[in-house]
C-alpha positions in Angstrom: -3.7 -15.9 4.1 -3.7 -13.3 6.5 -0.7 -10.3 5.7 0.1 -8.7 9.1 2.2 -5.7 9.3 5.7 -4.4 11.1 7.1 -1.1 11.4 10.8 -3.2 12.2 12.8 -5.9 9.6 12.5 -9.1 11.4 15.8 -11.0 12.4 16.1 -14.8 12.5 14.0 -14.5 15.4 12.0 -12.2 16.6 9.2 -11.3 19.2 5.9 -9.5 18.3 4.3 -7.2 20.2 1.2 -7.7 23.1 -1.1 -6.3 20.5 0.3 -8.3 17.8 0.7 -11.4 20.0 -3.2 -11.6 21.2 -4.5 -10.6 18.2 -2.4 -13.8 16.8 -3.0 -16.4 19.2 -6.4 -15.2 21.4 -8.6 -14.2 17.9 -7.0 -16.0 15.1 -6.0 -18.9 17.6 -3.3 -19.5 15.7 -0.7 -21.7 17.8 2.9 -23.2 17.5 4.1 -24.3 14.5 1.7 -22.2 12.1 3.0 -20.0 9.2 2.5 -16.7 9.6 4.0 -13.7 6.9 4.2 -9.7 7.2 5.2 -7.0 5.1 7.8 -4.0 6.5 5.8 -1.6 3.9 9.2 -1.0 2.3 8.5 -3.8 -0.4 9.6 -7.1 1.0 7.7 -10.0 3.0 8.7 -12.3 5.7 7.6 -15.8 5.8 7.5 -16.8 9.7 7.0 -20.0 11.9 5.2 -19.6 15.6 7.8 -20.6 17.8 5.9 -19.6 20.9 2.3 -18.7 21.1 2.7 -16.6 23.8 -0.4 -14.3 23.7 1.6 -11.3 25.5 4.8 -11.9 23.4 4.6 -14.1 20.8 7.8 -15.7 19.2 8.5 -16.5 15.9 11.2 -17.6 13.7 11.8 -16.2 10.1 11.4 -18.9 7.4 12.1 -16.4 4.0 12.3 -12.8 3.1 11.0 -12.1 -0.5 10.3 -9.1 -2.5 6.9 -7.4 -3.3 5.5 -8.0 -7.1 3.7 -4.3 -6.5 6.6 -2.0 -7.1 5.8 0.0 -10.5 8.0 2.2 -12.2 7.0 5.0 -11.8 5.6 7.1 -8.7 2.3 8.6 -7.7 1.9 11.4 -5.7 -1.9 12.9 -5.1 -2.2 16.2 -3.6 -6.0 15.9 -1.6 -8.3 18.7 0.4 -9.6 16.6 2.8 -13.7 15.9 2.3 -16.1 17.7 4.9 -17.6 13.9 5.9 -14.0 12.5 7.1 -15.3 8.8 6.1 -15.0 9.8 2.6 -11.6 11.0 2.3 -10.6 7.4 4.1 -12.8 5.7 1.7 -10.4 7.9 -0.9 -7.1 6.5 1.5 -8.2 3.1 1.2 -9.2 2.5 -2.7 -6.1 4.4 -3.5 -4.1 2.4 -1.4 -5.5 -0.7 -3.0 -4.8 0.6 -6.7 -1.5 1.8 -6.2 -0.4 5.0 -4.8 3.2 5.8 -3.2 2.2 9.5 -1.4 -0.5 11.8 -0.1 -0.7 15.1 1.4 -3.9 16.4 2.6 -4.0 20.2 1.2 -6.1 23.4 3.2 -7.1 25.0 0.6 -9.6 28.5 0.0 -12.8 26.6 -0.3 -11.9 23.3 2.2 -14.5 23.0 5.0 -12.0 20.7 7.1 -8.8 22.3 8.1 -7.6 19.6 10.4 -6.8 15.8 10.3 -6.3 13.1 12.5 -2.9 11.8 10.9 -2.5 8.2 13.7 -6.5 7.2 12.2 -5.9 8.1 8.6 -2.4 5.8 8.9 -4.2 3.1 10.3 -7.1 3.3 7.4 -3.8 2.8 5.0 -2.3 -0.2 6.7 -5.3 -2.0 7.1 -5.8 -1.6 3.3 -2.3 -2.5 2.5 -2.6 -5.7 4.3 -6.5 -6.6 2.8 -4.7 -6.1 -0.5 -1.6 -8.0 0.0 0.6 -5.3 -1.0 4.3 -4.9 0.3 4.7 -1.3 0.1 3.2 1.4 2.6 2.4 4.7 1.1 3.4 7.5 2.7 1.1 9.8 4.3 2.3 13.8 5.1 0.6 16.2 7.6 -1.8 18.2 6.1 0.1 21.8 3.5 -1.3 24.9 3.0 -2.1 24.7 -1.0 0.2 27.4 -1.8 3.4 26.3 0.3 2.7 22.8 -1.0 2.8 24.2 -5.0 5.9 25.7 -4.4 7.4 22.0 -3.7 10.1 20.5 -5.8 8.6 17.6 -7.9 10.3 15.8 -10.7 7.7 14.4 -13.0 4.2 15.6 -14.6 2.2 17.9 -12.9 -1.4 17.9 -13.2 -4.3 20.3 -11.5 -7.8 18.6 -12.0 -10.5 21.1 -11.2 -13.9 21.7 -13.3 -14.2 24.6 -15.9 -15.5 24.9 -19.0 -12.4 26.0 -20.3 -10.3 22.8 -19.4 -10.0 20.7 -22.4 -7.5 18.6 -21.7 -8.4 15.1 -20.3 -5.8 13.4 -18.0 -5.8 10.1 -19.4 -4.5 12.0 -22.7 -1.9 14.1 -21.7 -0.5 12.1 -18.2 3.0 10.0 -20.1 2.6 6.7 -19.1 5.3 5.5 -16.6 6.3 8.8 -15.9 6.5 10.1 -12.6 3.2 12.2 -11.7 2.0 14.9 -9.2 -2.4 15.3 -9.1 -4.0 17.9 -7.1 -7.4 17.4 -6.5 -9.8 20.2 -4.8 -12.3 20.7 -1.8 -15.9 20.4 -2.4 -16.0 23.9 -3.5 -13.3 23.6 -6.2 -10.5 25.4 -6.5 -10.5 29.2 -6.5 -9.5 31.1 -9.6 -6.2 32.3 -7.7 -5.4 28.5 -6.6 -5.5 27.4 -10.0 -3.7 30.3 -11.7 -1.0 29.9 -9.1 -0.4 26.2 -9.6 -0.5 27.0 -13.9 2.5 29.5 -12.9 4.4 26.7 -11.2 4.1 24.4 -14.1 1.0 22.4 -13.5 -1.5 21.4 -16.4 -4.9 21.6 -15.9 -7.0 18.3 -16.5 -10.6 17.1 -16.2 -11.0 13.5 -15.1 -14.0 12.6 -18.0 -17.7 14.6 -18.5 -19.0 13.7 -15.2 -18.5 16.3 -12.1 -16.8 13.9 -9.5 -17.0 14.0 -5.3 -13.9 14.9 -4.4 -13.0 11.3 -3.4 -14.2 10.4 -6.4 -11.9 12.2 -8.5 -9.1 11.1 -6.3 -9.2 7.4 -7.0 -10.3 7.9 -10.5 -7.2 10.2 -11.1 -5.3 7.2 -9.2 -6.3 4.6 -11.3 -6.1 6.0 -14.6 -2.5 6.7 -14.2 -2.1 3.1 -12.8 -4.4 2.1 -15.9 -2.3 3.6 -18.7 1.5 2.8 -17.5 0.0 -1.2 -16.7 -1.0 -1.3 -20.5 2.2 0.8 -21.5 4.3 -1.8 -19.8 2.1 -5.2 -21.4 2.6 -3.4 -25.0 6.2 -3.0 -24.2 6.4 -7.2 -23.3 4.7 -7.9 -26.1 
């Protein structure tokens, strides 16, 4: 089934949008009568009928609103430079989106070679992945932060700075608390700089390697995302069990 997205909470009845409508009735030719369902992005779904299959304004009539089965316990935030080649840090937005992730903020860091995004394209990478993968909550995307503003952020939870260095022993799948809350920065191509790293180790972040490999940055970002999704999903089967 097709999962189709809205930014409003549908009433009993409701009218979609003309880019919503011919999308709906002129390319999937779906007509009166069908079942149709959406997610807000907030964790619930809506069921609908096609009351009208007006391709400008189509009407339809809510059938049953039901919660999501992909809110976790905890929350993932991963702190990101944005990649040189701007297709890879989507390909980054869209994995992560369809392991689980609930925020990211692009970080400028001293080594990033891109200091601007497009925010409206990168959003629209996320939805489209949130509805491939069925999911039913949105993750929330911030403008792009200067590294050392962003560091200075409140954040309750695990902190974690993933950067390559001889000297980093600790791996994050052995020191990240599953379930916990959890905060991962994740540098430019170049790495972080010695002064990036120290700073964030003076706000309270522990420094982590992802495994032996050296990782794309886009790499490192999903891998970082789904080892944290890994470890609290088998924390929470032992705990059934």
């Amino acid at each position: 089934m097709n999962l189709f997205y809205t930014t409003e909470t549908p009433g009993d009845f409701f009218t979609l949008n003309s880019e919503e409508s011919k999308h709906i009735i002129r390319v999937l030719r779906m007509k009166s009568g069908d079942s149709i369902r959406f997610t807000d992005g907030k964790g619930f779904f809506y069921d609908c009928e096609i009351t009208d299959p007006n391709p400008k304004a189509c009407q339809l009539k809510l059938i049953k609103k039901s919660e999501g089965s992909d809110k976790r316990p905890f929350r993932l935030h991963i702190a990101i430079a944005p990649t040189k080649n701007i297709s890879r840090f989507e390909w980054f937005l869209e994995k992560a989106t369809e392991i689980g992730i609930d925020r990211i903020t692009p970080i400028i860091c001293d080594h990033s070679e891109r200091k601007e995004i497009k925010i409206n394209r990168l959003e629209r990478v996320i939805i489209a992945a949130m509805k491939q993968s069925l999911k039913s909550n949105l993750p929330e995307l911030n403008y792009a932060n200067n590294f050392r503003e962003f560091i200075n952020q409140p954040f309750s939870g695990q902190k974690f700075i993933a950067y390559i260095d001889d000297g980093v022993k600790l791996e994050l799948s052995k020191t990240y608390q599953p379930t916990k809350n959890a905060l991962v920065l994740i540098g430019p191509e170049g790495d972080f700089s010695p002064d990036e790293v120290q700073q964030a180790i003076n706000q309270g972040f522990q420094p982590v390697k992802l495994g032996p490999s050296r990782l794309r940055t886009e790499t490192a970002g999903v891998v970082a995302c789904h080892t944290i999704n890994l470890l609290s999903l088998l924390q929470a089967s032992s705990l059934e069990d």
